[in-house]
N, C-alpha and C positions, 0 to 999 in steps of 0.2 A: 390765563385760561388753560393753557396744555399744563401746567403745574395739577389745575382742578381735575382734569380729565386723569393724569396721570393716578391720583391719590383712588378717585371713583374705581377706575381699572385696577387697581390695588385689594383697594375693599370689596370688588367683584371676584377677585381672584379667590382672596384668602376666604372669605364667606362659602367657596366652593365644597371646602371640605364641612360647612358646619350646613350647607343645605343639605348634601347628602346624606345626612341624619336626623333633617329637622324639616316641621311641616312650614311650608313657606308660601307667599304667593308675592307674584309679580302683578304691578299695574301700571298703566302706562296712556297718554292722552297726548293728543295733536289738536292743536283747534285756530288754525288761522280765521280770519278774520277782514271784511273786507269793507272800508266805507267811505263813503261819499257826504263830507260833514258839510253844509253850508246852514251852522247855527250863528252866522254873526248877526243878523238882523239887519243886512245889507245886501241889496237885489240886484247891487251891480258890484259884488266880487263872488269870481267864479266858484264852486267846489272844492274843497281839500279833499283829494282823493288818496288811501294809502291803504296799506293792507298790515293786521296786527299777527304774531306767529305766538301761542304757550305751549311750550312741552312740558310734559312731566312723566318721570318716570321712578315708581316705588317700588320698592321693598318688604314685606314684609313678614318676617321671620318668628316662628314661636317653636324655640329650642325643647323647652319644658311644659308641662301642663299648668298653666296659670300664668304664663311669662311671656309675654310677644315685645316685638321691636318694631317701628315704622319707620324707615327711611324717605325720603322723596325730594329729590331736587328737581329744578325746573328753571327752563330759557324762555325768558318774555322779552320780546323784539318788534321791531317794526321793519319793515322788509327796503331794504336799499338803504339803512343806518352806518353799515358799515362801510369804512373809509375808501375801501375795494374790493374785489372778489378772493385777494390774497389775502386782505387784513381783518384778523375777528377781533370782537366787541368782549367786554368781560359781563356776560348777562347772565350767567349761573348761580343762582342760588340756593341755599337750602332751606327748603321752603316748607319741611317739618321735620323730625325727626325726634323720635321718646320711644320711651318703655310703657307701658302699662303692665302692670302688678296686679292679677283676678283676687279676690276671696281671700283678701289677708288674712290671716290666720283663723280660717275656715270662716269667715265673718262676710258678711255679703255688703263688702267694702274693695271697692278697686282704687286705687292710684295712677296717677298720669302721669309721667314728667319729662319737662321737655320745649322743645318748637312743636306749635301746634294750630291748627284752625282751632276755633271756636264759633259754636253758632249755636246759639237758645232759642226757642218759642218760636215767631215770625220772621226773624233778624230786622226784628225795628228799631233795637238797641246794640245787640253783640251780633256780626256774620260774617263771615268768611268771605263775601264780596266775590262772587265765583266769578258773575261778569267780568270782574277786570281783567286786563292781561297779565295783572300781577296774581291777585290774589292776597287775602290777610293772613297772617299769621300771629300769633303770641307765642311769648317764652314766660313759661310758668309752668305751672301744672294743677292738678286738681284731684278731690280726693269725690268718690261717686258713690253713696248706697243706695241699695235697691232694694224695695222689700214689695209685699203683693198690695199693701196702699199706696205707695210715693217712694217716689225716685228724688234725689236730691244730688245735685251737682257742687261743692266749694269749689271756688276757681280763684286764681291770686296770678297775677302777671305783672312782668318789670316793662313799662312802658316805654322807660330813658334812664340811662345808668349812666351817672356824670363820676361818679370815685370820690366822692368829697364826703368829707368825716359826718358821719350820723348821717347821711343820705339827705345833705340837705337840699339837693339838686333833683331830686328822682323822681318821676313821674309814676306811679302803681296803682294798678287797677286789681280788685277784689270783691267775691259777691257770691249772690248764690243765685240758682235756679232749682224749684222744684214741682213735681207732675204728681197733682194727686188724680188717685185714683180711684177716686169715690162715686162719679155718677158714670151710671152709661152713657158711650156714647161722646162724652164729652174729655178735654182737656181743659185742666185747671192747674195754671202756672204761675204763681206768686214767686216774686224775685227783687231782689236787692242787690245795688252796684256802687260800689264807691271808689271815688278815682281822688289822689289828691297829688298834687302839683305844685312843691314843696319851693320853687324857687319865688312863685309869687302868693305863697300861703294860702291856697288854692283849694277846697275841698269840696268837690260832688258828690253828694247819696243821692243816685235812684231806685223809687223802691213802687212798687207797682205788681198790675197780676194780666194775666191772658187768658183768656177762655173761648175756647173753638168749640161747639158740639154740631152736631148733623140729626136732624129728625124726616127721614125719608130719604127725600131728596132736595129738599133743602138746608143748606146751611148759613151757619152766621158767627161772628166774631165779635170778637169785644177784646182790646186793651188800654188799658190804663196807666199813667205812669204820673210822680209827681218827683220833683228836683228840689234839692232843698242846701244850703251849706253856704260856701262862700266862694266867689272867686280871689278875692284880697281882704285884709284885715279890715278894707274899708267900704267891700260891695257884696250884699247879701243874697242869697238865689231863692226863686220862691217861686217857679217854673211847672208846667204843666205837657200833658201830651195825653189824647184822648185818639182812639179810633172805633170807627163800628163798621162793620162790611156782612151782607146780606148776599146769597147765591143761590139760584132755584136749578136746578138739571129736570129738562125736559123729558119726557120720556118719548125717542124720534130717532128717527134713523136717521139721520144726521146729527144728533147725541149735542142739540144747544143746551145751552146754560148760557143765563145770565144774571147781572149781579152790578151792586151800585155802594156806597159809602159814603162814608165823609173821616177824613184824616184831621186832626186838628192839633198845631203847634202852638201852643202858647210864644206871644210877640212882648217885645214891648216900644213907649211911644218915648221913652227917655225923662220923661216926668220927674220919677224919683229916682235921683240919682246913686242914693243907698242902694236899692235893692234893684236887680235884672230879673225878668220877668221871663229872659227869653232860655226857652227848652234848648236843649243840646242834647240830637241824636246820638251822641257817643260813636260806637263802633258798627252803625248799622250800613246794614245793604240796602240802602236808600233808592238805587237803582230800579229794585224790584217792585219800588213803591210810588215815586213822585213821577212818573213819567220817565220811558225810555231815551229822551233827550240829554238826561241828568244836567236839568239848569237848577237842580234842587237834590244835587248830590252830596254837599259839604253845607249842614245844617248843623249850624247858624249863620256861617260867614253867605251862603248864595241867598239867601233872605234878607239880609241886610239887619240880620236882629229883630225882625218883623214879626217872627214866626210864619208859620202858612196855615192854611185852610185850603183843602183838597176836595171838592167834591168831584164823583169819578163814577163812571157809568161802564160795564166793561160785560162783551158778550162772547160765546167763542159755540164754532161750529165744528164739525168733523164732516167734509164732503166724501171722503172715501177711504177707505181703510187706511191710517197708518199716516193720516196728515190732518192736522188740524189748524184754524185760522182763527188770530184772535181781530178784538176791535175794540180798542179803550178813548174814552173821552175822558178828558181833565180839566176842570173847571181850578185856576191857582188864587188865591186870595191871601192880603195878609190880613195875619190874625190883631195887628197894630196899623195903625195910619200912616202912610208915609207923606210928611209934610214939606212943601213948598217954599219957595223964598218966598213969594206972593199969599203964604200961610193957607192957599187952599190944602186939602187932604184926598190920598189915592189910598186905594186898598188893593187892586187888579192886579196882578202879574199878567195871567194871560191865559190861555187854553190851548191846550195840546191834543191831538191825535194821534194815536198808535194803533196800525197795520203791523199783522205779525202772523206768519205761514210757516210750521213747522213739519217737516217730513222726518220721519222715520225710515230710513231706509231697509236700516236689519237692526239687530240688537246692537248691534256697536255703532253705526254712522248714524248721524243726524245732521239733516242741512235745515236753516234757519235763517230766515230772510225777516224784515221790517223794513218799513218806509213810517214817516213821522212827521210831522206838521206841527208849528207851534206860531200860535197869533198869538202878538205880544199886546198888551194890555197898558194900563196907563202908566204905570210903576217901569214896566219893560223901558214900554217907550221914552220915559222919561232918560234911564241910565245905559240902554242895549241898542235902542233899533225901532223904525219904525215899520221895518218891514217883514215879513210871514219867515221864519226858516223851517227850511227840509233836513232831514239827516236818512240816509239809506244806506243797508247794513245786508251781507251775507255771510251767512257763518257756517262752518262744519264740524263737528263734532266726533271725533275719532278715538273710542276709547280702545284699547290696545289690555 
């Protein structure tokens, strides 16, 4: 760690002479984190109580006109990890850092390259994952044009780099995202992803579209997605993912809305052995979507290959200036049967509640609080618990 610190203060130093010439700007976040988990599905062991700490702090430099640079390391911890109050943890990482290249040769084409977040469309498939206390990143980069119909993103990333001749070890993700611009009002996101995973001859395309419009004050959404390729030479993929979400804003001085869906994961029941049926969220911010719990944060493995089916009801109030509270139901279902040694069939996971009160303090602080409730359903029951968990959560947000 003092090696890391040492080189940062280095490249703090020497960057001194090239800020004083060049337009730059500094960013910078604090966001501890505070929770009280009791998701076992066990009503007689107590709470895990602990507190999470992200820093991060960027850089970023545009020496020339059409030339910038992004720096940004960051420490993600859990508070009393280290071994004593003399001894540090090695939790520093660099958690982006590229160039981007504006208007290649006057051409309304930019280039990216580098460590980088990524997050397209919803983050139902590619996201940055801000909730965590890590956070995602990719090393690739991407080429971006923009024109007054559609935007269009190429993106290519090294997922796993083993060094072995022809790359037959490598994990690489590649794909596009593009935003036409053709009705009011509306987004329309058509995209294609393909990852292949060379050690077990492995190949996913997903290729699908999204589309958000708003007509007043209500809105609605729609995306699509279908999976196709192979996980091995000898199991075929032929997978699906559907979502629709509907939201009306009141017109109230207390500024409700509210809004309802259904998420749907293609499952499968193991039948045909050739071919899986089951969807793989790839790189999404799943968080933001199956319930603040995250018992359905790593899709396909917390589904059991099932798939899901989400029906979800979610309302949110504004009592006074600068603080708002949400209130989300989840109905979990899977999209496959989960069967029996006794050959009966379950479908239920279980249903969830999220409580969520967000303040605004000023433009930089935000304190963020939830409480959460999850009844576990037949499936639960069967493999987690047969009893109700809580999970309660305070957060601050400190951007700098």
């Amino acid at each position: 760690m003092k090696k890391i610190l040492l080189i940062i203060s280095f490249l703090l130093a020497g960057y001194g002479l090239i800020l004083a010439q060049s337009n730059y700007e500094i960013t910078g976040q604090i966001r501890p984190r505070f929770q009280m988990d009791n998701k076992n599905f066990n009503g007689k062991i107590p709470s895990s109580n602990f507190t999470e700490l992200r820093t991060r702090l960027g850089i970023k430099i545009s020496p020339i006109e059409n030339l910038s640079g992004f720096v940004q390391i960051q420490d993600s911890r859990i508070f009393g990890t280290e071994p004593s109050t003399l001894d540090p943890i090695d939790n520093i990482d660099l958690h982006q850092a590229y160039f981007t290249l504006n208007k290649i040769f006057s051409l309304p084409i930019n280039l990216k390259i580098g460590r980088m977040e990524l997050s397209y469309g919803p983050q139902r498939l590619i996201g940055a994952v801000d909730w965590s206390n890590i956070g995602r990143s990719f090393d690739g980069g991407l080429v971006q044009f923009s024109s007054e119909k559609v935007d269009i993103d190429l993106f290519t990333a090294k997922l796993n780099e083993k060094f072995n001749p022809a790359d037959s070890l490598d994990n690489n993700l590649i794909g596009f995202y593009a935003d036409l611009k053709i009705v009011e009002n509306y987004k329309i996101q058509p995209f294609l992803i393909n990852e292949n995973v060379m050690k077990e001859d492995g190949n996913r395309t997903t290729f699908g579209a999204y589309i958000n419009g708003n007509i007043n004050n209500f809105s609605h959404e729609v995306e699509a997605a279908y999976q196709f390729g192979s996980l091995s030479n000898e199991i075929e993929i032929s997978a699906y993912m559907l979502a629709l979400n509907l939201n009306y804003k009141i017109e109230s001085q207390l500024k409700p809305s509210i809004g309802g869906g259904i998420d749907f994961l293609s499952g499968d029941d193991g039948n045909d052995i050739n071919t899986t049926k089951v969807f793989n969220t790839l790189y999404a911010t799943n968080h933001k979507y199956y319930g603040f719990m995250d018992y359905f944060v790593n899709i396909p493995s917390n589904t059991m290959g099932l798939g899901l089916v989400d029906f979800h009801l979610k309302g949110e109030i504004s009592p006074i200036e600068k603080l708002k509270t949400n209130l989300a139901l989840h109905i979990f279902n899977s999209a496959a049967e989960y069967k029996l040694s006794n050959n009966s069939k379950l479908k239920n996971f279980g249903s969830e509640i999220d409580f969520t009160i967000s303040y605004n303090y000023n433009s930089a602080v935000n304190f963020t609080g939830g409480f959460s409730l999850f009844f576990p359903g037949d499936i639960f029951k069967q493999v987690k618990g047969k009893d109700i968990s809580t999970w309660t959560y305070l957060m601050a947000i400190v951007n700098l």
